[in-house]
MDTraj code that builds the backbone (N, CA, C; nanometers):
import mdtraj as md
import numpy as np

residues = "UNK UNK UNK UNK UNK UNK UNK UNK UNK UNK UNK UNK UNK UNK UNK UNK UNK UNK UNK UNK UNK UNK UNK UNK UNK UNK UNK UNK UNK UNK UNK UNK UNK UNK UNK UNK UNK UNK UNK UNK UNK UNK UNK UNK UNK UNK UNK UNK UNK UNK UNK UNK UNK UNK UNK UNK UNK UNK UNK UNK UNK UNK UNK UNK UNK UNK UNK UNK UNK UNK UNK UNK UNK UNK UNK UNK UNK UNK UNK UNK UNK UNK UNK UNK UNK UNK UNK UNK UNK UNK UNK UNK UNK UNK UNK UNK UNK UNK UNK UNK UNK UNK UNK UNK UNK UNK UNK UNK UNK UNK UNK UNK UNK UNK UNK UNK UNK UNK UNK UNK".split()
xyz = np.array([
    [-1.3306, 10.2251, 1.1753],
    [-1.4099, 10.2372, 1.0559],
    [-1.3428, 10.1638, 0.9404],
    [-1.4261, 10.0940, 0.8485],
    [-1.3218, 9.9927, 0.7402],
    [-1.3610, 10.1042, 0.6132],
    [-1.2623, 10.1150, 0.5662],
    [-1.2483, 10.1909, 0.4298],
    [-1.3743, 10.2045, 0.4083],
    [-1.4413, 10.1475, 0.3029],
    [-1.5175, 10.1130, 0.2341],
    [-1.6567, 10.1945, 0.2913],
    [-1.6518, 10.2220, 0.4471],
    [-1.7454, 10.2223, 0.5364],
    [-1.7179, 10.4462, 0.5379],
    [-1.6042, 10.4310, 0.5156],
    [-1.4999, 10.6241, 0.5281],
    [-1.5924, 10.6844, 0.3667],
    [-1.5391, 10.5964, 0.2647],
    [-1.5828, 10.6476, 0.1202],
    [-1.7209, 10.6210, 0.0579],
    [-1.7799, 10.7079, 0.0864],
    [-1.9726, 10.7065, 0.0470],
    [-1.9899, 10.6611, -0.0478],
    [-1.9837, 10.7588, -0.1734],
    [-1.9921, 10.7824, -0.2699],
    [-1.8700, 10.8758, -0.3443],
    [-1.8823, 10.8689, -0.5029],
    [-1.8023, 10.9861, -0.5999],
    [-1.8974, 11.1024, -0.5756],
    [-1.8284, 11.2553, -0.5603],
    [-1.9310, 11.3673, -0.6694],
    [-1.9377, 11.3654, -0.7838],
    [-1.9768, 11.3560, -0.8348],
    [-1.9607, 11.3695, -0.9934],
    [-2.0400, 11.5275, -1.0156],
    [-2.0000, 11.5860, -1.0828],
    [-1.9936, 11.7218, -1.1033],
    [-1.9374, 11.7586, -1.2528],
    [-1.9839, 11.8704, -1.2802],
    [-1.8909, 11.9276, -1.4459],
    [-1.7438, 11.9479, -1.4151],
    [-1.7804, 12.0702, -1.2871],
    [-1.6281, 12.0812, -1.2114],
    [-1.5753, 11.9395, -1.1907],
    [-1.5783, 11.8885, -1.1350],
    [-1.5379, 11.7519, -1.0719],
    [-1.4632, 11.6511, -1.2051],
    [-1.5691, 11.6332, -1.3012],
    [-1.4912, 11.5539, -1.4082],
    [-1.4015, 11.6472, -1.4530],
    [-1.3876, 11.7306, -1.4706],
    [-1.3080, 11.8264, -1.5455],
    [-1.1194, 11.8128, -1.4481],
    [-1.1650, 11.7919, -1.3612],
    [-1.0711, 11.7968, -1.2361],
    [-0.9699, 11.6624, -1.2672],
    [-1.0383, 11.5707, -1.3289],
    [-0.9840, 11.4429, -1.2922],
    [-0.8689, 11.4122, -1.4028],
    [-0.8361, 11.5321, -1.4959],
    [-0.7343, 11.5584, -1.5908],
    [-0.6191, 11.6020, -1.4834],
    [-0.6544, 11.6498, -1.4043],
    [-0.5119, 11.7095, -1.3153],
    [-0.5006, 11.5838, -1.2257],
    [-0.5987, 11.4868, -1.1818],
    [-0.5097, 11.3871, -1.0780],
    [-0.6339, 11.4306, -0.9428],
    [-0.7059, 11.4872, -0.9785],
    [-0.8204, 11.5206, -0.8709],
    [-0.9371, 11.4639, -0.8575],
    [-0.9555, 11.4041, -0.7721],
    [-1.1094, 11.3126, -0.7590],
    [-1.1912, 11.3966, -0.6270],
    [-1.3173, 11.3468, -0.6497],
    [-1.3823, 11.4402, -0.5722],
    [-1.4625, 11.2975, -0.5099],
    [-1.4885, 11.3147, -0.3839],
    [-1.5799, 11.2004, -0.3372],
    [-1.6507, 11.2250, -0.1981],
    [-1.7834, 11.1701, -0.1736],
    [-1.8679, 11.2570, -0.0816],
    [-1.8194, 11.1404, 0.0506],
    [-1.7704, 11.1736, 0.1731],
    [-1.7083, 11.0531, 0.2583],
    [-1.7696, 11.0840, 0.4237],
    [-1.7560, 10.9933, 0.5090],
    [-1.8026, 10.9957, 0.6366],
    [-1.7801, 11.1492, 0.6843],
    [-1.8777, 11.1712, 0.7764],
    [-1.8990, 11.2914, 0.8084],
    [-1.7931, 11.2504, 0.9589],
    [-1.7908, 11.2040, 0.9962],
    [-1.6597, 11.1943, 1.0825],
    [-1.5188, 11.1520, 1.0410],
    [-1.4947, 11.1200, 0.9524],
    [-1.3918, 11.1162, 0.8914],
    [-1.3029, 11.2064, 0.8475],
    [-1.1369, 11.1625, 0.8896],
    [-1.0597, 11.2597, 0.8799],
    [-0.9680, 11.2784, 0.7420],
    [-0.8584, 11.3321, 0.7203],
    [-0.7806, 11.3710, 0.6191],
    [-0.6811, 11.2537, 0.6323],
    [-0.6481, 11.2152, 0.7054],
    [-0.5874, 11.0425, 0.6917],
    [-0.6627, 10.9529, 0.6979],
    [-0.7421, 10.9770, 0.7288],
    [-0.8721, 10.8453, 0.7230],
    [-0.9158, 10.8603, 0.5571],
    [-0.9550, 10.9337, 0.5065],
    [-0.9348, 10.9619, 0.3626],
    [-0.8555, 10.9140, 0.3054],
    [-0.7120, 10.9096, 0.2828],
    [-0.5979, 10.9156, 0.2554],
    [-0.5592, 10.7934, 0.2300],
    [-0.5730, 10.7289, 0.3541],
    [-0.5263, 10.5943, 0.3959],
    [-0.6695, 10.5041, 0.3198],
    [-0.8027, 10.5437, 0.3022],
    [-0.9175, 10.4466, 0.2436],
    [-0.8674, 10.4575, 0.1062],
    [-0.8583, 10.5523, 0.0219],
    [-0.8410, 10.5926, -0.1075],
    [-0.7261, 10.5058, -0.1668],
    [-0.5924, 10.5222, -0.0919],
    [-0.5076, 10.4448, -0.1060],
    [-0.4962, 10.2736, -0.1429],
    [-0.5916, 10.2448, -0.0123],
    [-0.6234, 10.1348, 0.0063],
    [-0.6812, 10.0862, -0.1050],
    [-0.8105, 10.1316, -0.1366],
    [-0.9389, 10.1047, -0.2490],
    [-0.9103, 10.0675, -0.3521],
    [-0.8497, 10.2289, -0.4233],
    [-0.7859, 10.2156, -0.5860],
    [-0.6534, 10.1708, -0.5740],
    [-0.5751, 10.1880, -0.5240],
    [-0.4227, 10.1332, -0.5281],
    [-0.3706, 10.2284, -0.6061],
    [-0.3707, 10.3604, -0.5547],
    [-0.3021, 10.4935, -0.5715],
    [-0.2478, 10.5738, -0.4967],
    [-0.1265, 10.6409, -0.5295],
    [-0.0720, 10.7143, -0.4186],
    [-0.0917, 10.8496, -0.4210],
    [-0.1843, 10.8732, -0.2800],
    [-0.2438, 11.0068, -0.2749],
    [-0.1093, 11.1148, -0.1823],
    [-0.1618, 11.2398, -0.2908],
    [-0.0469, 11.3245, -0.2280],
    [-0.0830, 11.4440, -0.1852],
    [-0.2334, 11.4539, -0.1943],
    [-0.3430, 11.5696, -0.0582],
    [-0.4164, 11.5488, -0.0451],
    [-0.5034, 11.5677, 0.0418],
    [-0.6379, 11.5598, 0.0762],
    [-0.7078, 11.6520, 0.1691],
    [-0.8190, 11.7873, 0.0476],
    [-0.8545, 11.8791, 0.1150],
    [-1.0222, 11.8393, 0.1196],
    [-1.0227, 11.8738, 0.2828],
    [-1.1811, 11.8448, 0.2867],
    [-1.3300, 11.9541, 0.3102],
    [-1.4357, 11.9523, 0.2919],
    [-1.5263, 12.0380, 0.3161],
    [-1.6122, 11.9853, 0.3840],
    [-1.6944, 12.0476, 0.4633],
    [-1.7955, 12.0057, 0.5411],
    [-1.9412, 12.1313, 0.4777],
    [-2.0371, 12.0095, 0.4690],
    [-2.1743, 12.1287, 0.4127],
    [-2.2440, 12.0974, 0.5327],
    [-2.2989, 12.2274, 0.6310],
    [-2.4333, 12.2124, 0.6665],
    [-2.5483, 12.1646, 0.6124],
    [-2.6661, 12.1099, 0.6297],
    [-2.7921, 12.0831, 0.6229],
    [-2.8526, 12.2271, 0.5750],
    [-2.9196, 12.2591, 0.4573],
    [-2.9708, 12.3668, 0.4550],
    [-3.1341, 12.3810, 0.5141],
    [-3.1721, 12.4707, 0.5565],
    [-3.3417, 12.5108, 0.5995],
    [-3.4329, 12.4902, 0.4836],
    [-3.5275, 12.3890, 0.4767],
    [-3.6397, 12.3659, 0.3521],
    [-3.7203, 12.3988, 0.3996],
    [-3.8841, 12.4178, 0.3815],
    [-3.9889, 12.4910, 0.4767],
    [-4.1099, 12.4377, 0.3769],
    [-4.2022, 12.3604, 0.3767],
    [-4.3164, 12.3145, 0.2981],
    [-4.4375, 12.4209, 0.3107],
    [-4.5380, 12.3966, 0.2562],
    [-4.6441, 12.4237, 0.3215],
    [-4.7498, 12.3593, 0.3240],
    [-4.7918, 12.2518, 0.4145],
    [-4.9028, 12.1410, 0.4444],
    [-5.0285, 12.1808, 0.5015],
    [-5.1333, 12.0937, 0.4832],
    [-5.2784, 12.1306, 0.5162],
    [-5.2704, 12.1646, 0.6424],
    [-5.1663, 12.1589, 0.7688],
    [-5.1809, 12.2154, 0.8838],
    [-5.0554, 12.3034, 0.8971],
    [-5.0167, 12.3732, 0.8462],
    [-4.9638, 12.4686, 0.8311],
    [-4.7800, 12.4740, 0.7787],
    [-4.7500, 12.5725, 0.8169],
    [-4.5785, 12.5247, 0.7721],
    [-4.4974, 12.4001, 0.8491],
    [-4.4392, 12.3315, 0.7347],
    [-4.3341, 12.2613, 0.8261],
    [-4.2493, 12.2809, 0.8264],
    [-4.1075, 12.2458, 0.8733],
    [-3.9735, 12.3526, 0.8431],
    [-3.8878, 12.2009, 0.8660],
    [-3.8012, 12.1656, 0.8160],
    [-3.6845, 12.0688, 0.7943],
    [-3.5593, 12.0762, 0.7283],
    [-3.4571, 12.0182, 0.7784],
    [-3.3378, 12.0702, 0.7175],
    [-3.3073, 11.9298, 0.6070],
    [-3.2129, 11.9788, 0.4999],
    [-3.1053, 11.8748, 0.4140],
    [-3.0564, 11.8096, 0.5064],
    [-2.9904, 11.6891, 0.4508],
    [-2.8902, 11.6031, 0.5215],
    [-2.7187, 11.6959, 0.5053],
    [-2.6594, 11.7015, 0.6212],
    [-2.4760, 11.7145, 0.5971],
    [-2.4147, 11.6521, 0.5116],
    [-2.3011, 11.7074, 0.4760],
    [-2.2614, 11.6171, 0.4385],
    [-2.0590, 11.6404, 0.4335],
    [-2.0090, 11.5482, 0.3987],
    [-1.8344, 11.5572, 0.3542],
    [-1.7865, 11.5339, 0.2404],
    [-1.7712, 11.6621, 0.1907],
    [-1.7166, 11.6599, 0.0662],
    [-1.5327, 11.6348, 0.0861],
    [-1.4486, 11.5193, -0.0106],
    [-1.2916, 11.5418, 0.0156],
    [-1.2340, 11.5273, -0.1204],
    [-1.1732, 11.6630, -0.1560],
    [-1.0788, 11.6133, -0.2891],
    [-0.9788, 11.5917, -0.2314],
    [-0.9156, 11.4700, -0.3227],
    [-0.8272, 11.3969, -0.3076],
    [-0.6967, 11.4044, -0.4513],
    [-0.6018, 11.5128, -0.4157],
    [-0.5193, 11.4795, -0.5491],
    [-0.4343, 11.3229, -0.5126],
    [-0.4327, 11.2675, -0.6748],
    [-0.3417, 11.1606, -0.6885],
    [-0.1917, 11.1860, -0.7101],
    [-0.0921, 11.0812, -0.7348],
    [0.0058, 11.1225, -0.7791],
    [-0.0079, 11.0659, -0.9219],
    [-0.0030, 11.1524, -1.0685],
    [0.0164, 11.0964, -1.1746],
    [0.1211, 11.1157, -1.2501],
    [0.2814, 11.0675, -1.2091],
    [0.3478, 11.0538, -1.2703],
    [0.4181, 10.9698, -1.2157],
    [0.4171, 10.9134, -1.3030],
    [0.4615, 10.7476, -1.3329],
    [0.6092, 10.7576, -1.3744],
    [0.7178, 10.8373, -1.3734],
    [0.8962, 10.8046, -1.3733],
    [0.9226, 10.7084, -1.2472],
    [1.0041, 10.5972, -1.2989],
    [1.0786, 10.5302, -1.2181],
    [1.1541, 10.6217, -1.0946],
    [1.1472, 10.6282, -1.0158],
    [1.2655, 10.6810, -0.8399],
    [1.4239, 10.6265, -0.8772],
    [1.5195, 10.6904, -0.8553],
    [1.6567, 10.6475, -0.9298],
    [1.7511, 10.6826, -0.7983],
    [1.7877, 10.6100, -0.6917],
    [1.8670, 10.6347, -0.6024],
    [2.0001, 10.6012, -0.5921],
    [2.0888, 10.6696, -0.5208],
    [2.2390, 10.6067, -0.5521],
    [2.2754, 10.4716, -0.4089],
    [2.3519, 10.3995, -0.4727],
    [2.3310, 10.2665, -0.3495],
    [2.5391, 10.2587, -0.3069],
    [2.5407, 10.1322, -0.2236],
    [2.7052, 10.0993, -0.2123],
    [2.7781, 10.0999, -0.3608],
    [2.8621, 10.1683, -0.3391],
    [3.0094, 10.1417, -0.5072],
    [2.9281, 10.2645, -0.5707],
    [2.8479, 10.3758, -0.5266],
    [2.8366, 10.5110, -0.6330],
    [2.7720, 10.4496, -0.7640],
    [2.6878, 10.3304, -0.7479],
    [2.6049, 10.2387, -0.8258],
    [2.4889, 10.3329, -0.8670],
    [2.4110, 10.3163, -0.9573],
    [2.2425, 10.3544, -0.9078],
    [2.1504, 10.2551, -0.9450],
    [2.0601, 10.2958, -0.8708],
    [1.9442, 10.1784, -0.9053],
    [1.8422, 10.2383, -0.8992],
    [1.7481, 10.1704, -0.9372],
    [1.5946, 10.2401, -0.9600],
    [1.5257, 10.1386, -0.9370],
    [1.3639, 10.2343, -0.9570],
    [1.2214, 10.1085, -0.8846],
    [1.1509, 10.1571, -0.9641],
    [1.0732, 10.1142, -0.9979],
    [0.9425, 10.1352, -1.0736],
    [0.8589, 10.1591, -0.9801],
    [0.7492, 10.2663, -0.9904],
    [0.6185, 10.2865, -0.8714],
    [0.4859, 10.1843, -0.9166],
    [0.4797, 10.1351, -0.8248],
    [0.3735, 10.0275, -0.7998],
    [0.2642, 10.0863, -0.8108],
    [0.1884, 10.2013, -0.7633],
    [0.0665, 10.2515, -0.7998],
    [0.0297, 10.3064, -0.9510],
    [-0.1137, 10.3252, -0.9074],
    [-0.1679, 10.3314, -1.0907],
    [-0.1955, 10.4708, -1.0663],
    [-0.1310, 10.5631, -1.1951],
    [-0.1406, 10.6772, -1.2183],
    [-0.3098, 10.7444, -1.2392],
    [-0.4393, 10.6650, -1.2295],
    [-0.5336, 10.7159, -1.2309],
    [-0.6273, 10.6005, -1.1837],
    [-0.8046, 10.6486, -1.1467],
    [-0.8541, 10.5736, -1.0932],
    [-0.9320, 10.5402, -1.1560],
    [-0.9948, 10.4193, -1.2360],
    [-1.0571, 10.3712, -1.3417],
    [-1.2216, 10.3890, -1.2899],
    [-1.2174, 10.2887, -1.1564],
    [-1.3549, 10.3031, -1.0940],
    [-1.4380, 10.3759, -1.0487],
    [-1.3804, 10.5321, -1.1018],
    [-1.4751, 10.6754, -1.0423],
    [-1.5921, 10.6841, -1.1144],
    [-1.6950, 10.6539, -1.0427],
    [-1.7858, 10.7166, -1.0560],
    [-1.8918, 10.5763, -1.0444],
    [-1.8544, 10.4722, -0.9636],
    [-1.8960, 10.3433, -0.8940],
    [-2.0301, 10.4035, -0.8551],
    [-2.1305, 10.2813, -0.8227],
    [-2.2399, 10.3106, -0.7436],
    [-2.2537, 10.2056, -0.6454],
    [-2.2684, 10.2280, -0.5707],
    [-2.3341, 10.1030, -0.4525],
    [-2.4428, 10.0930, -0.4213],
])
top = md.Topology()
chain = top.add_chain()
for i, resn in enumerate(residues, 1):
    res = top.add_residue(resn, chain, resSeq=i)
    for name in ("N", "CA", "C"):
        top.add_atom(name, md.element.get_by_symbol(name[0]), res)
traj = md.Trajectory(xyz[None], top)
C-alpha cells in the first residue's frame, strides 16, 4: 500500500482541533491498515516524528428508509479512525562521544503539521 493510498482523509472535529495543541492529529485511514502502517505514512507525508499511534475501528451503523414498496434497511460505510501523537519538542539530543567530548544534533523533523486539514 503507498502512503498516500493508508491516509484518507483528516477528522476534523471540535475535539480534534482542540487536540492539535498537544501534538495530536486525528485522521480517518485504510480500513486495513495497521499502527505502523500509520506511523510509517504520517512520518513519511508531513516529515514528523510520530511517537503513538492509537487506532479505532467504527462499524457501519443500521439506516432503514421508508419507500413506496416498503422498508428498506442499509448500513453506513466503516470506517478507521487513528490518532496519531507527534513529537513537539524541538531541544537539540546532546550525547557524550571519544575524549568525554559532547556533541549534539539538531532534530530534523517539524514540530507540527501545517497541512491538516488537506482535501483531495
Amino acid at each position: 500500500m503507498n502512503e498516500y493510498d493508508i491516509i484518507v482523509s483528516p477528522h476534523i472535529t471540535e475535539k480534534s482541533t482542540a487536540e492539535v495543541a498537544l501534538g495530536k492529529y486525528t485522521f480517518i485511514v485504510n480500513i486495513k491498515a495497521t499502527k505502523v502502517d500509520v506511523r510509517y505514512a504520517v512520518e513519511k507525508i508531513f516529515g514528523v516524528k510520530v511517537l503513538s499511534v492509537n487506532t479505532l475501528r467504527y462499524d457501519g451503523k443500521k439506516r432503514s428508509q421508508r419507500k413506496n414498496s416498503g422498508m428498506v434497511v442499509g448500513y453506513t460505510a466503516k470506517y478507521k479512525k487513528a490518532i496519531v501523537k507527534i513529537d513537539t519538542d524541538a531541544k537539540a539530543n546532546s550525547y557524550l562521544i571519544t575524549g568525554g567530548k559532547t556533541a549534539s544534533t539538531g532534530k530534523k523533523y517539524k514540530n507540527s503539521i501545517e497541512e491538516f486539514g488537506f482535501v483531495q
